[in-house]
N, C-alpha and C positions, 0 to 999 in steps of 0.2 A: 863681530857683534860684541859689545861692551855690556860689563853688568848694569850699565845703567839706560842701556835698552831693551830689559827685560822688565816687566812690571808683574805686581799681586794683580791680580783683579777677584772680585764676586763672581761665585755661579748659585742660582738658585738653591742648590740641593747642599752645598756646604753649610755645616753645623759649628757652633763655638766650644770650646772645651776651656775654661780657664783665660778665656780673652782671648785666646789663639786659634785661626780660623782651620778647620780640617775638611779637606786637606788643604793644605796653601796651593793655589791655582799661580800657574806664571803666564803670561803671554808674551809676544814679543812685541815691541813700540815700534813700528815697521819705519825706518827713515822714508825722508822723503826728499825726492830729487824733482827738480824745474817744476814742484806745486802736484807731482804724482806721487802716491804711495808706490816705492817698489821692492820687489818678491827679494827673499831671503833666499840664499843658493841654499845645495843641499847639503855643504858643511855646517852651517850656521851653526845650526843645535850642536854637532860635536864639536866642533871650536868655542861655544860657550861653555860646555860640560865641560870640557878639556882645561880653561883657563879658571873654572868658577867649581871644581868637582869638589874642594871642601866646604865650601859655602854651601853647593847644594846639599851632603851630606848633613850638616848642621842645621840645614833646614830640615832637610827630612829626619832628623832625630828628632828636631824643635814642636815640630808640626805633626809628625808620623805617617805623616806622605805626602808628595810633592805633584801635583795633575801639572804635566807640560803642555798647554793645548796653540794651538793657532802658529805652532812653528811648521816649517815644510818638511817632513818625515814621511814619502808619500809611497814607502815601500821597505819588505822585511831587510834589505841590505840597508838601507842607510837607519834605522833605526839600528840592526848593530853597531854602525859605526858610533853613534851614542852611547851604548851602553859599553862598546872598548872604549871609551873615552873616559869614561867614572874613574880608568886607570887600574881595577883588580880584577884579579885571577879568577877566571870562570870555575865555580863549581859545578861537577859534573854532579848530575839527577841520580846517582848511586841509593839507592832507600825509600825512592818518591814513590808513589803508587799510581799516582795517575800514567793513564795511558798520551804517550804523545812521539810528537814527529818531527826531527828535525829540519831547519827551515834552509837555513844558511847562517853559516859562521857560530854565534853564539848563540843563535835563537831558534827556537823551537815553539810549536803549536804547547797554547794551556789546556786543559785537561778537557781531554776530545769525548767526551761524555755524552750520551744520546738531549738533545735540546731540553726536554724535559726534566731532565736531572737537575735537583738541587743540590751544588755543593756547600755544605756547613764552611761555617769561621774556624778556620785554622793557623796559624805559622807555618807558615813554609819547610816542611820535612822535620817539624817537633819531635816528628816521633824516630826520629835517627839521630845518633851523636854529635854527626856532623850535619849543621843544616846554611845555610845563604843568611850572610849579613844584610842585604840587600837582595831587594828583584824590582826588574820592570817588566812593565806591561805594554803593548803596544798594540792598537785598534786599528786594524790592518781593512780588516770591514763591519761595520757597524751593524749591532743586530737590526733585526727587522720592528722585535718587538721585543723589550723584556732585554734581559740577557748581563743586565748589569753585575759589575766588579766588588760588590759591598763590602766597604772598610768598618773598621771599628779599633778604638784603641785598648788596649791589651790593659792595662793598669786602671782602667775608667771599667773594665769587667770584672778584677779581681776586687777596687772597693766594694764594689758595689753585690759582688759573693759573697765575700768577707761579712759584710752588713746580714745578708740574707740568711745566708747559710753556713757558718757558724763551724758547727763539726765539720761538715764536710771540706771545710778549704782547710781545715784544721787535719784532717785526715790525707787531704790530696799532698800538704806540706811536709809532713810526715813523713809517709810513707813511699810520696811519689806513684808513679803508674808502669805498668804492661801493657806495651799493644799485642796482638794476636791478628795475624791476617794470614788468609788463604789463598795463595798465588797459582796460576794457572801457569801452563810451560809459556803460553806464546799468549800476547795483549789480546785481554777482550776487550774492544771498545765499545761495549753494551755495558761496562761498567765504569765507574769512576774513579772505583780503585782499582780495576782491573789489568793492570800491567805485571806482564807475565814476569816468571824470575829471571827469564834472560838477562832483559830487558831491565828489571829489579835493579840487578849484580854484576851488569855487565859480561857474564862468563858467556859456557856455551854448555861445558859440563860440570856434572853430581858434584866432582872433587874441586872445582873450582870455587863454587857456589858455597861449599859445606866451608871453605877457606874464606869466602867472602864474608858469611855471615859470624864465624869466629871471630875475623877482624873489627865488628862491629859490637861484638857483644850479643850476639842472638842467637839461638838455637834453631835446630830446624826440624821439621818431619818428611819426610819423603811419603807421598799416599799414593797407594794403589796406582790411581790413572794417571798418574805425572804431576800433579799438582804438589804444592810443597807449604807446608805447614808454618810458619813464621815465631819466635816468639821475641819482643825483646827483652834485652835486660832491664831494672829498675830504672827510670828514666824521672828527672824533677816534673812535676805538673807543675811549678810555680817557680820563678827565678827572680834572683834581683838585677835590674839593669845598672853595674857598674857604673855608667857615664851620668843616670841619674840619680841611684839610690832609691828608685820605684821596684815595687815590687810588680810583675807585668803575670799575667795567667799564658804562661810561654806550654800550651799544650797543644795536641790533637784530641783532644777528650769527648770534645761538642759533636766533631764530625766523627770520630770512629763508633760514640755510641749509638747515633742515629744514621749515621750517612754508610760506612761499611756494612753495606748487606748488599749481596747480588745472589747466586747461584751456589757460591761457595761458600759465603760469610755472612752469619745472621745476626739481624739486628739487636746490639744491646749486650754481644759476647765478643768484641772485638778488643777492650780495654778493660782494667780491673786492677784494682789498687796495687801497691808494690808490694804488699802481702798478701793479695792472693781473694783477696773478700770485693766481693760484686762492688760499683760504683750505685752511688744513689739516683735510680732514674730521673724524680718528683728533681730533685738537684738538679743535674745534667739538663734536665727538659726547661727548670728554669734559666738555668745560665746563656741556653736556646734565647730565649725571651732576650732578657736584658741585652744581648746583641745586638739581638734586633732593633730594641729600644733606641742604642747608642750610636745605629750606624748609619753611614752614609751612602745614599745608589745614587750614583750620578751619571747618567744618560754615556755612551761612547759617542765619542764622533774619530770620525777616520779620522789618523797621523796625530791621535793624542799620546804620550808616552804619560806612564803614570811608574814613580817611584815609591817603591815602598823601605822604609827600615822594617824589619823581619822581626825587630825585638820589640817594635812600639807597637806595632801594628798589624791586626787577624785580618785576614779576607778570603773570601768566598765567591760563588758564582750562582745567579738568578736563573731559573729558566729561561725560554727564550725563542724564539719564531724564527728561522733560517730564514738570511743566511745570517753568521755570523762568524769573525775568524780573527780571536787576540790571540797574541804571540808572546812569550816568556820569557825571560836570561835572568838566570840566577847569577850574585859572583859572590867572590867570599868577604 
């Protein structure tokens, strides 16, 4: 399959930013042999990524995400073999919080969270040093109802703060943020954030953990019932994207101030500026808003892969009516 049997097409639910459509939709221009259309084998998509993987990156900077829909991806191994195909190094989910399960190869279930849970706009592991250049998404089974992926671009958040809210992005740039989370020993999947520190850190034990979280920059507390106390170090709320010279709202701010609360963790005490003084809720709850404003839900259908660049582009998850089961791979 050649680049020039890939085509843009419209889908209803894509928004304009600047002239440029988001996210850019692909599909394939299926050839056609003795007057029939016929089926694309199950390499296609990674032999397009494979021959086209900086073109699509450039797209997905250009754009800030790329929906692959109407290729044959009709299972969690060959949608791996697309995502080895982009050509980089898997990052491993070291610092994530969601609870999840791996599938095969590079891929792993997105954040197994009871259906009704709404996950906030975030970047992919903001809230740890090291986070995924890149992630795909892959619609393994489509929800029943609801359940959508909502994008929104990261630098169309921050104008539009900037505009609103004044001190506060003034204070976020400054000073920067702390997250604060409370880990359980072993994943609760009743929560969102709920992944235990095993799990967290990779380890098994106290001294590996207390070394893990050194290596990172964050402190710990050990409590009573096994649960362990999290902090991190001063982390930027705002960064500039080198390749454009935008300034993008590169945080977990939205969802830790509202979305971090289960059992262990209460709402609204999860982040806190880089010295130490509460975030502004009336803020935060606005910055909610304008997301919303900005973003785009756009229906899954089985065997779509959706790319996202990490530094253009937040996203988040809808509730949602069982069944449903998208799949994940971060790389770096």
């Amino acid at each position: 399959m050649t680049a020039a049997s890939v085509a843009p097409v419209a889908v209803p639910e894509q928004r304009e930013f600047e002239g440029l459509p988001f996210p850019l939709v692909l599909r394939p221009a299926p050839p056609v042999a003795n007057g029939h259309t016929t089926k694309y084998s199950k390499a296609d998509l990674s032999g397009w990524v494979a021959e086209n993987k900086q073109e699509l990156e450039r797209l997905a900077l250009k754009h800030g995400a790329v929906l692959l829909r109407g290729f044959h991806v009709p299972d969690p191994a060959v949608f791996n073999s697309v995502v080895e195909a982009l050509g980089h190094d898997e990052l491993p989910y070291i610092g994530g919080a969601a609870p999840r399960t791996l599938i095969v190869g590079r891929v792993f279930t997105a954040n197994e969270a009871p259906a009704a849970s709404v996950i906030p706009f975030h970047h992919e592991m903001a809230q740890v040093p090291s986070y995924p250049s890149h992630l795909f998404f892959y619609c393994d089974v489509p929800p029943a109802e609801g359940g959508q992926t909502p994008i929104c671009l990261s630098h169309e958040v921050y104008v539009r703060m900037a505009e609103a809210y004044p001190q506060f992005v003034a204070d976020l740039e400054k000073h920067g943020v702390q997250y604060t989370r409370v880990l359980p020993e072993y994943d609760d999947k009743e929560s969102a954030q709920g992944r235990g520190w095993r799990s967290t850190f990779g380890t098994t034990t106290r001294q590996d953990t207390e070394a893990a979280l050194a290596s990172m920059g964050m402190t710990g507390e050990w409590l009573p019932n096994g649960d362990l106390k999290t902090v991190t170090g001063v982390l930027p709320a705002v960064q500039v994207d080198p390749r454009t010279g935008r300034k993008v709202w590169f945080n977990s701010v939205v969802a830790a101030f509202t979305g971090w609360k289960d059992v262990r963790n209460e709402e609204g005490k999860a982040v806190v500026l880089g010295d130490g003084r509460p975030l502004d809720g009336a803020a935060v709850n606005a910055c909610l808003k304008i997301m919303n404003d900005v973003a785009v839900d756009f229906p899954w259908q089985q065997g779509d892969v959706l790319l996202i660049d990490n530094k253009v582009t937040m996203h988040g998850r809808r509730s949602f009516k069982p069944p449903r089961r998208i799949l994940a791979s971060l790389v770096k």
